[in-house]
N, C-alpha and C positions, 0 to 999 in steps of 0.2 A: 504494500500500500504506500500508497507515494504522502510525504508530507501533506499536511492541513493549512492553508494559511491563514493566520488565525486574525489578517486585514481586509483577507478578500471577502467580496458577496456572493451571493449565486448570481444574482442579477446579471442577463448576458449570456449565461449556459443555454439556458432552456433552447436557444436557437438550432442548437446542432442536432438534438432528441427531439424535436416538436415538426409534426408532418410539416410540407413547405403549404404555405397560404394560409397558417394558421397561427405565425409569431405577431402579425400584428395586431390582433386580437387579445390575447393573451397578454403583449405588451402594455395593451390599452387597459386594458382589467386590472394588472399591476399598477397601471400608474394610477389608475382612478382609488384604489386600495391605499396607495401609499400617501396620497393627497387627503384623506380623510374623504373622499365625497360619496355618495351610498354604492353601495356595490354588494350585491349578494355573495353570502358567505356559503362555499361547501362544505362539507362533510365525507369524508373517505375513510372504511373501515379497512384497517389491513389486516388479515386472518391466517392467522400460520399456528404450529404448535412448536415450542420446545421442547425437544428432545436428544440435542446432541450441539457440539460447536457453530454447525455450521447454521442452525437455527438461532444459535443464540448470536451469532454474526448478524444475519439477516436482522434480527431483535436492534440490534445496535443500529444499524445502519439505518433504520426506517426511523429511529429515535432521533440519531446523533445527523443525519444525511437528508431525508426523504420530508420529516417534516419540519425545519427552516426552510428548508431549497425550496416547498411547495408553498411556506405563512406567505409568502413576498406574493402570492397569485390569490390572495383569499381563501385558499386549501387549509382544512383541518384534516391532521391523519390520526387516526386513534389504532394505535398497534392492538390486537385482540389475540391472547393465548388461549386459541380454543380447545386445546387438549392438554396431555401430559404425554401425549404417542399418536403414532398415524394413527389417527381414529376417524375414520371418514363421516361416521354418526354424528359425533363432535364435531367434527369441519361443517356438518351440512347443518345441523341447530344453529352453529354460530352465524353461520348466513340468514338464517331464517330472525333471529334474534336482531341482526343490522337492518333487516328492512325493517323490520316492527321499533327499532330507533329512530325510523327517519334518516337512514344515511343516505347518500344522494350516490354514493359507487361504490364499489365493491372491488376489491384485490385477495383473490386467496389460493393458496394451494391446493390445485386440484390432484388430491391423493385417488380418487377413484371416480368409477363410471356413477357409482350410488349414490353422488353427489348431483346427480343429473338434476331431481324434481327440485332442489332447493334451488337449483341455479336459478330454472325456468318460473319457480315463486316472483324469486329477486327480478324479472327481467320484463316477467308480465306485469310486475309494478312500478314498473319504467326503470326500476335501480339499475346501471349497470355493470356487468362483472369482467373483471380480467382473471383468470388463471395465470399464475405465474410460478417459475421453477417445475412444474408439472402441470398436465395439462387433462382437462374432463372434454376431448374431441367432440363427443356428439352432444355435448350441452348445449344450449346458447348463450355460453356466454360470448361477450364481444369481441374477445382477443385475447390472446395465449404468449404471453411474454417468459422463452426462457430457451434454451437448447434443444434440442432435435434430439432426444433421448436416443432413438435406435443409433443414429450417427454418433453419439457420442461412445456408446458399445463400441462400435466398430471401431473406432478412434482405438481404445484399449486394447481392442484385440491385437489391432498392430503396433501399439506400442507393447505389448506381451511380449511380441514375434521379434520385434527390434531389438527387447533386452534377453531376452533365452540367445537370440544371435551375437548380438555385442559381447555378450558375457561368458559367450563358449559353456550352459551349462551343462548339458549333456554331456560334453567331452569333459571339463572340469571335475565332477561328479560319476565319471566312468560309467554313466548311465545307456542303455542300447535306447531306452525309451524311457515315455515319460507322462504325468497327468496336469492338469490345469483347474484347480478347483474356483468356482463364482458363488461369491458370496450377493445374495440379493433380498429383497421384501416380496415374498410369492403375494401378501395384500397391497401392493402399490404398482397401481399399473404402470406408471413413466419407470419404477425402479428393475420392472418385470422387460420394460424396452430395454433398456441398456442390456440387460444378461441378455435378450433375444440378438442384438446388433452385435453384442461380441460372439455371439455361436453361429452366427453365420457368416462374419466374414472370418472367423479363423476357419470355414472349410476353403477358402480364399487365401488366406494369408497365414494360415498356420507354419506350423513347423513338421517338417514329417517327424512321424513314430511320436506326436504328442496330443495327447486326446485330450477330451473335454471331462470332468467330472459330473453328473448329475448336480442340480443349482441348492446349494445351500440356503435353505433359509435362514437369514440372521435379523428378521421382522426390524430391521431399520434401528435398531439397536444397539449402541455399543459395547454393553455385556455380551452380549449376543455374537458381534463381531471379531471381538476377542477369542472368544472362548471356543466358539466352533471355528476360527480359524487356528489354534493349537490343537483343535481333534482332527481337523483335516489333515496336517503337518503330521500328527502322531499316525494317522490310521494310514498313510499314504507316503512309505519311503523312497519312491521313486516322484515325488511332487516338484516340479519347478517351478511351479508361479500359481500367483493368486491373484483373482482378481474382485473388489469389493464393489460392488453395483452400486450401493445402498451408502445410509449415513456412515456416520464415524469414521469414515476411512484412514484416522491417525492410529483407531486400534488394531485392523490389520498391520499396519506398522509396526506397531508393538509388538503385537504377536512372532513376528519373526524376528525383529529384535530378542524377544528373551525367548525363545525358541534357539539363539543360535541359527540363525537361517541366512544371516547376512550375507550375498555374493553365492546361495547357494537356489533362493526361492524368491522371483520377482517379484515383485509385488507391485499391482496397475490400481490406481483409485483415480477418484473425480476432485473436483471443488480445492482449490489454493485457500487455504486460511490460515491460521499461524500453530495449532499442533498439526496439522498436515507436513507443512513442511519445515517441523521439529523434527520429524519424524526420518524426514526426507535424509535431512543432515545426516543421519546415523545411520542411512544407509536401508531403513526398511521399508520406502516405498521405492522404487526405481524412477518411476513415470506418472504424471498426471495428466489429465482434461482441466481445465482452469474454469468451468464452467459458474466463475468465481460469485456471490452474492450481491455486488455492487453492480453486477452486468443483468440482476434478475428484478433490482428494486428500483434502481432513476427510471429505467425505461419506463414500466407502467405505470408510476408515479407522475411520470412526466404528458406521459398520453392520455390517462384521466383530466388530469389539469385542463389538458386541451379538451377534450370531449365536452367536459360540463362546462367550461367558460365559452364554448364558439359552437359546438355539436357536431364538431370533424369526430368520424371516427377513425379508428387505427387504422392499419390492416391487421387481416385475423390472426396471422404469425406472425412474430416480430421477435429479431433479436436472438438467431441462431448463437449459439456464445462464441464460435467458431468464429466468427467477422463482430463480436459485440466486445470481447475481451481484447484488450494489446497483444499481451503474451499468452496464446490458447494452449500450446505445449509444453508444460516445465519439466525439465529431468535434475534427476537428483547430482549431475554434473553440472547443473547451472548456479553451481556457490554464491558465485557474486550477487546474481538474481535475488537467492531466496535470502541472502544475507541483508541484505538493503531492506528487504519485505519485512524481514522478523525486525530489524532497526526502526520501523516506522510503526509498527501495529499498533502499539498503546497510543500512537496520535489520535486513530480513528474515534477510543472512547473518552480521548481529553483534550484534544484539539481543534473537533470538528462543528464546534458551535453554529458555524456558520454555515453550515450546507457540505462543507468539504467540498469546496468547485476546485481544486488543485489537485486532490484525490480524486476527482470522479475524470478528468482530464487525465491523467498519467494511467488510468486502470483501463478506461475506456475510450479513448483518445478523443475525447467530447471536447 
C-alpha cells in the first residue's frame, strides 16, 4: 500500500473511476454540498461479514477510504457486519433489513445464488444493489464489481505450473510423480469458480505425472485452512503444491511453514494484504493473484455515487482485478515489492483520514 497523504483531498479522483459524461454532475453535487446550499443526502449500506484479514481489510478501507472519498459527494456509507461466516441467510436478512432502513443503495457480497429473492426485494423497491468481491449472476442486481473468479483459478493454476517448474520439485524431491491438493468453500459459489478455473486449465497447463486432488473443503475458514492443509501435507507424501481458493490464505502459509515444507510444497493463494505477504517473506506462499481489497471497494463506491447523484448506471461487470490492480502478479521473489507494502500498511489505518487519494492512485493507478 502506497503512503496516505495526510494534505491531500479526494477531491479530483473521482474523474478516473466515474463512467465519462457523468463527472460533471457529480462535480456539480459536490460543489453545491460543499457550499452549504440544499442538496439531497444518500444513504449507502455496505454489507460484508468478518471472518478473516482480508474482511477485516475490506472493514478498514470502507471506514478509513470509501466513506470520506464519498462525504465530499453527499454519500453516507454505513459499513454493516452481517455475519460472523459466509452465511448467505445472514447476507440476505441484512439486505432485506437496509431496505426497511431506507437506504437508497446497496453494496454486498454476493456469497450465493440464495441470495437471489432478497436482491430482487431491494430492486423492486427501487434500492439498488452492486455485488462486489463475489458475484449472485442471475440476480438483478445492477453490477458486479470484483475479478472474474474462474480466470482468477486459472491465473493459479499456472502460477502452480511456473513454480513446481522454476523450482525443479519433482526432480528436487526425487519424486517420478506427484499431487496438487485445492483448498476451497464447497458453500461459496465465486470461491467454488476459482477451484473450477484452476482444474481446468491445469488439464492445459499442468505438469505431466501431476494430478489434481479431490477439493478440500476448508468453509472459508482459517482454522479450517490450516488445519486441513497439514492433513493434506501428512496424508499425501508425494504433495507438491497447494493451492487455497478461499479466505485466509496466510494460513496455508503457515501450514507449510511449520510443516517444514518450504522449497518443497508450492503454495498459490489470492488477495495481497499484509499477513499474506508475511507469509510470502518466509517463503510459504510462492505466488499470488493480487485481487487486492482497494481494487473491490472505490470502484463500486464510486459508481453508486454516480448512479444516485445523475442515474448513469454502470456496466454490469466492472473491474476485472487483472487491469483494476497495478501489480496483478506478486511472487515471493518480489522483496522489494512486498517490503515497501508491509512498510506502509499501518498508514492505511492511521493515515488515511482523508480518503487515501495517494493510496488508491499507487494501488490502482487512478
Amino acid at each position: 500500500l502506497a503512503a496516505c497523504s495526510s494534505g491531500s483531498t479526494p477531491t479530483g479522483t473521482l474523474a478516473a473511476s466515474t463512467p465519462t459524461g457523468t463527472l460533471a454532475a457529480a462535480s456539480s453535487q459536490a460543489g453545491a454540498v460543499a457550499s452549504g446550499a440544499p442538496a439531497k443526502q444518500y444513504r449507502v449500506a455496505f454489507i460484508i461479514f468478518v471472518n478473516n484479514p482480508y474482511w477485516e481489510e475490506t472493514r478498514d478501507q470502507v471506514n478509513k477510504i470509501l466513506k470520506p472519498r464519498l462525504a465530499t459527494q453527499g454519500v453516507t456509507v454505513d459499513l454493516v457486519n452481517a455475519t460472523a461466516s459466509a452465511n448467505a441467510v445472514d447476507m440476505a436478512s441484512a439486505i432485506d433489513s437496509a431496505v426497511a432502513q431506507k437506504y437508497d443503495g446497496i453494496i454486498v457480497a454476493g456469497i450465493a445464488s440464495s441470495m437471489d429473492p432478497a436482491i430482487k426485494r431491494a430492486t423492486d423497491k427501487g434500492v439498488p444493489v452492486f455485488t462486489f468481491c463475489c458475484d449472485v449472476p442471475t440476480s438483478t442486481r445492477v453490477a458486479f464489481y470484483g475479478p472474474n473468479n474462474y480466470n482468477i483459478g486459472k491465473d493459479a493454476a499456472t502460477l502452480m505450473a511456473q513454480g513446481l517448474t522454476k523450482e525443479n520439485i519433482l526432480s528436487k524431491r526425487s519424486l517420478s510423480s506427484g499431487v496438487v491438493g485445492i483448498e476451497t468453500a464447497l458453500g461459496v459459489s465465486s470461491l467454488v469458480d476459482r477451484a473450477n478455473g484452476f482444474r481446468d486449465n491445469w488439464k492445459t497447463v499442468g505438469i505431466p505425472n501431476v494430478t489434481l486432488l479431490e477439493y478440500i473443503d476448508a468453509q472459508d475458514d482459517a482454522k479450517l485452512v490450516y488445519s486441513k492443509a497439514r492433513d493434506t501435507i501428512s496424508a499425501n507424501p508425494n504433495l507438491v503444491g497447494l493451492y487455497v481458493a478461499c479466505g485466509s490464505q496466510y494460513q496455508l502459509g503457515n501450514a507449510i511453514i511449520e510443516a517444514g515444507k518450504v522449497g518443497q510444497v508450492i503454495g498459490i493463494a489470492h488477495e495481497v494484504f499484509q499477513p499474506t505477504l508475511q507469509v510470502m517473506q518466509k517463503g510459504g506462499l510462492w505466488g499470488v493473484t493480487n485481487d487486492a481489497p482497494i481494487g473491490q471497494v472505490v470502484p463500486p463506491g464510486d459508481a453508486m455515487t454516480t448512479l444516485l447523484l445523475t442515474g448513469t448506471k454502470p456496466a454490469q461487470v466492472v473491474n476485472d482485478s487483472a487491469t483494476g490492480i497495478v501489480t496483478y502478479w506478486v511472487y515471493a521473489t518480489d522483496t522489494a515489492w512486498i517490503t515497501a507494502e508491509l512498510q506502509h500498511w499501518d498508514q492505511l489505518t492511521n493515515d488515511c483520514a482523508d480518503g487515501g487519494p495517494a493510496l488508491i492512485k499507487a494501488e490502482m493507478g487512478l
